[in-house]
C-alpha positions as CSV (number, residue, x, y, z in Angstrom):
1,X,39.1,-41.1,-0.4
2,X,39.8,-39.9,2.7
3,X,40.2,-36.1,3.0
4,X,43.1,-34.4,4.8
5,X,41.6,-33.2,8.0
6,X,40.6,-37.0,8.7
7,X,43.8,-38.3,7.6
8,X,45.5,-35.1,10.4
9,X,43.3,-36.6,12.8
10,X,44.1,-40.0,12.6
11,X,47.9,-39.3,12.3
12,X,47.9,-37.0,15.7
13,X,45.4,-40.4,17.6
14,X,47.9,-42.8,15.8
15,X,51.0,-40.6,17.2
16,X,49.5,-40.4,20.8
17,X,49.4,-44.0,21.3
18,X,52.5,-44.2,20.1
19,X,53.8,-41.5,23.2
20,X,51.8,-43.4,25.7
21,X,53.7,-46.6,24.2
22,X,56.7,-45.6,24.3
23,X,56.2,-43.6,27.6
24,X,55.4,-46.9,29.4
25,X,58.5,-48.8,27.4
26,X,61.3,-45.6,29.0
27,X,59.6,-44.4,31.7
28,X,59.2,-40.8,30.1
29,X,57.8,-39.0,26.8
30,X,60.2,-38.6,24.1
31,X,59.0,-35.2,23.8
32,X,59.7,-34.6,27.9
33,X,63.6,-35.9,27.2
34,X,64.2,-33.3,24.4
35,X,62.8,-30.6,26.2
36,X,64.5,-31.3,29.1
37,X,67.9,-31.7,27.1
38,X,67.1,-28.0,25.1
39,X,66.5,-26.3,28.5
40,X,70.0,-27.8,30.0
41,X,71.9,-26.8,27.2
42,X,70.3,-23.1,27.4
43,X,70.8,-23.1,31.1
44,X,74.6,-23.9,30.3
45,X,74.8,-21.4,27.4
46,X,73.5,-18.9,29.8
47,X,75.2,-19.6,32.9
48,X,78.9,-19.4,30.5
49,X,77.8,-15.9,29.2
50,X,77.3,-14.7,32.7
51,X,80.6,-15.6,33.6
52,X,82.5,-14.0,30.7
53,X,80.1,-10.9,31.5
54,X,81.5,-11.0,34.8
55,X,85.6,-11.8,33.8
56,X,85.4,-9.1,31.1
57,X,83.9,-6.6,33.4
58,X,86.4,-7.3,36.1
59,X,89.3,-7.7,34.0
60,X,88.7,-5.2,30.7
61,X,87.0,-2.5,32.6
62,X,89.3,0.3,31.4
63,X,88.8,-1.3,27.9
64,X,85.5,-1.4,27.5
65,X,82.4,0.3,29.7
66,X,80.0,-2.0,31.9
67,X,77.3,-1.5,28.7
68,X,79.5,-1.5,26.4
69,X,80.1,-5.4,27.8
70,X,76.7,-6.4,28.8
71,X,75.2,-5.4,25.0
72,X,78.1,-7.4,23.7
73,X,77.3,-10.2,25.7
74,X,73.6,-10.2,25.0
75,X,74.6,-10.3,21.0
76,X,76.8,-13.5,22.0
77,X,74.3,-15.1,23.9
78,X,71.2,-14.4,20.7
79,X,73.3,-15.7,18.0
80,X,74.1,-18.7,20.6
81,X,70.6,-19.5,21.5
82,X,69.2,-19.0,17.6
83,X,72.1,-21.8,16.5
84,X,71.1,-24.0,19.2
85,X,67.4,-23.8,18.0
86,X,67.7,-24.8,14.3
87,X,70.2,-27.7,15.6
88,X,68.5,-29.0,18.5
89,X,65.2,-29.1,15.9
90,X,67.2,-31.5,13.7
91,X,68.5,-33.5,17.2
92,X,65.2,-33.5,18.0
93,X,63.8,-35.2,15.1
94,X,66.8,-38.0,14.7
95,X,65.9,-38.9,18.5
96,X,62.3,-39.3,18.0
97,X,62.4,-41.0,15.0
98,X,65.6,-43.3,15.5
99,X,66.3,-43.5,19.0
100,X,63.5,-42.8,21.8
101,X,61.4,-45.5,19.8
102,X,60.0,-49.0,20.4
103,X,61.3,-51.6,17.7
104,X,59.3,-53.7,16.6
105,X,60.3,-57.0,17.9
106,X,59.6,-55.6,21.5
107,X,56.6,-56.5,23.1
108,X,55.5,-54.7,26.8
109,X,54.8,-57.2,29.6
110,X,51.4,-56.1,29.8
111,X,50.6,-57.0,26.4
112,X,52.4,-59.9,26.8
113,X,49.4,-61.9,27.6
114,X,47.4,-60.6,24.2
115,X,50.0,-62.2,22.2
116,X,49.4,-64.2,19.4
117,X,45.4,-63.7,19.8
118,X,43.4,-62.1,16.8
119,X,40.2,-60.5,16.9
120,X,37.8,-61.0,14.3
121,X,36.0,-58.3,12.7
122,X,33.1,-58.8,14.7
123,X,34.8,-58.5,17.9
124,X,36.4,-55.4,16.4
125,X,32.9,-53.7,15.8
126,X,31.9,-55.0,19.4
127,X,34.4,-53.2,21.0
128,X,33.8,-50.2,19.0
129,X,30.6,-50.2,20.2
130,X,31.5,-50.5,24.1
131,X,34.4,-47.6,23.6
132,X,31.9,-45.2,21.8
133,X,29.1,-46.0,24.4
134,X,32.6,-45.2,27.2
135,X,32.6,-42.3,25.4
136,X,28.7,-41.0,25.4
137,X,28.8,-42.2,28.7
138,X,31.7,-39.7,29.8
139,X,30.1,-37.3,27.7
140,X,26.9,-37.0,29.2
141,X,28.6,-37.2,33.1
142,X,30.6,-33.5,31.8
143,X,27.5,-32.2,30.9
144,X,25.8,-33.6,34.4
145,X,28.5,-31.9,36.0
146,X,28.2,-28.6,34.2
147,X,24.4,-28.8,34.9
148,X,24.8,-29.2,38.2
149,X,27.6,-26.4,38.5
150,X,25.3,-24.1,37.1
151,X,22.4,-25.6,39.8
152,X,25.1,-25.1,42.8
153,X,25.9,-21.6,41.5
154,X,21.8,-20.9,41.6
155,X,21.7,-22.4,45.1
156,X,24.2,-20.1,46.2
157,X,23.1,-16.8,45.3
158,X,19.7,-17.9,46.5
159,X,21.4,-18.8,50.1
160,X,23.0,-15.3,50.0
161,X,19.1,-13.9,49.3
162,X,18.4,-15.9,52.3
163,X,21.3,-14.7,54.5
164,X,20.7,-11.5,53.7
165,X,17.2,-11.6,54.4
166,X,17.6,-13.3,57.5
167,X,19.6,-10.5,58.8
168,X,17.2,-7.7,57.8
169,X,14.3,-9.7,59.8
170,X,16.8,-9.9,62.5
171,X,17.6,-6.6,62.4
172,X,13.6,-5.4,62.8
173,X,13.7,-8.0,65.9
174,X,16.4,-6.1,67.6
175,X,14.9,-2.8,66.9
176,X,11.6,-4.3,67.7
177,X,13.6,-5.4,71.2
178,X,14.9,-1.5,71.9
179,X,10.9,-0.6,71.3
180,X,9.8,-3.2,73.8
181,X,7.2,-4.6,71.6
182,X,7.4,-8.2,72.5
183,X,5.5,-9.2,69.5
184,X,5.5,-7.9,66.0
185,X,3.0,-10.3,64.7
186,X,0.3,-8.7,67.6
187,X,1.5,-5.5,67.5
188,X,1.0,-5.3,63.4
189,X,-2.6,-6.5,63.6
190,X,-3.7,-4.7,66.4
191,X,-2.4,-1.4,64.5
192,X,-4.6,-2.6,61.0
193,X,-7.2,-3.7,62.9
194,X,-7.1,0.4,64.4
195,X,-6.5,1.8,61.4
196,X,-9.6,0.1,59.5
197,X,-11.8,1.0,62.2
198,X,-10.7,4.9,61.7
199,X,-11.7,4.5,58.2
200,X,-14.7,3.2,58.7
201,X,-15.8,6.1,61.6
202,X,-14.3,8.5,58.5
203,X,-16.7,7.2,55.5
204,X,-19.1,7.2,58.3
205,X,-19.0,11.0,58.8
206,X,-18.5,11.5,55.1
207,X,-22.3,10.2,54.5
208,X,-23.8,12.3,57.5
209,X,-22.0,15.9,56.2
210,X,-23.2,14.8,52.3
211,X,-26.9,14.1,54.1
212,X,-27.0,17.2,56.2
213,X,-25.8,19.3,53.2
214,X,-29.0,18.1,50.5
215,X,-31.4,18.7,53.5
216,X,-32.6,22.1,53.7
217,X,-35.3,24.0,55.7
218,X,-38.9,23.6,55.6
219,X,-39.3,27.2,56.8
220,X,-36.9,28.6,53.9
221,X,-38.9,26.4,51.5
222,X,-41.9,28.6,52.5
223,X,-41.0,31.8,52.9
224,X,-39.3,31.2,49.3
225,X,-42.9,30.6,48.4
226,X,-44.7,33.4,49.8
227,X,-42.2,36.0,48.6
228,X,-42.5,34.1,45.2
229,X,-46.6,35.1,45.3
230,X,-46.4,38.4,46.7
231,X,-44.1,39.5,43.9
232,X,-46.7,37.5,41.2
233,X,-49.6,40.0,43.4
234,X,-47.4,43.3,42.9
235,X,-47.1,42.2,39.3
């Protein structure tokens, strides 16, 4: 049994290759005729409103006041429109259904040369097949495409890294330039290459004060000692 969302479905695909049918059969879409019909008939129904607007206010002005006219108007033309919805609904369908329609003894030219052929149900499943894989086929190039959307998006806020970094280098050039050092690269190395050799003169001097400092005097060490005895003799 088939439920009713399926059978919705296959009444909108059934109803679509109808259109396209019928669209090649007139030369429009039944549903682009009524629409253009509905908005002439507004147009007119608006356009006649506007003109009474105007002849009333010209004519009745000591009557009736300029607002006093316009809101009557604007009730005319609401009831108006709101009767030629619920008719033009009902015009719509009878065209649809009984007029803008292909009968059944017509056949297009292009299907002209498909007439009287019949497909088995082999040839049916065949082409199944060959429409579904049309479809995975056009499903998988969207999803390329969104991939690679997504990769050119990457690619361009990477470039504007790059831009932007290129600018900050050539900025240092320039500044670099005003400095008159002609090469960074030279100048940076020579600079570290200074800098370690200062450290190393520093821990250098660091050892000698911490070796000076633990030395002492032999001369202290023995008169500690002979002060050390005499005080044992006093004793």
């Amino acid at each position: 049994m088939m439920s009713s969302n399926t059978t919705t479905c296959v009444s909108t695909e059934e109803e679509e290759r109808m259109f396209e049918y019928e669209t090649q059969h007139l030369g429009f879409t039944p549903k682009a005729f009524c629409n253009g019909v509905y908005n002439a008939a507004l147009e007119y129904i608006q356009k006649a409103i506007q003109e009474m607007e105007t002849y009333l206010s010209e004519e009745y002005s000591t009557v009736m006041t300029p607002t006093q006219i316009k809101e009557a108007c604007e009730v005319i033309l609401s009831t108006m429109v709101s009767k030629l919805d619920k008719n033009f609904d009902i015009i719509e369908t009878y065209l649809t259904k009984n007029v803008l329609t292909i009968p059944d003894n017509v056949l297009l030219p292009e299907d002209k040369a498909q007439a009287g052929e019949t497909y088995s149900a082999e040839q049916e499943d065949v082409l199944d097949t060959e429409i579904q894989d049309l479809k995975d086929k056009i499903l998988a190039l969207k999803y390329a495409n969104s991939k690679l959307k997504q990769e050119m998006n990457l690619i361009d806020i990477v470039q504007a890294r790059f831009d932007q970094a290129q600018k900050q280098l050539q900025r240092l050039d320039d500044i670099n330039s005003d400095s008159g050092v002609s090469d960074m690269k030279d100048c940076l190395m020579f600079t570290s290459q200074k800098v370690l050799e200062l450290v190393s003169k520093v821990k250098a001097m660091q050892v000698k004060d911490k070796s000076s400092t633990m030395e002492t005097d032999p001369r202290d060490r023995h008169t500690h000692k002979s002060s050390t005895m005499e005080t044992d003799k006093r004793d």
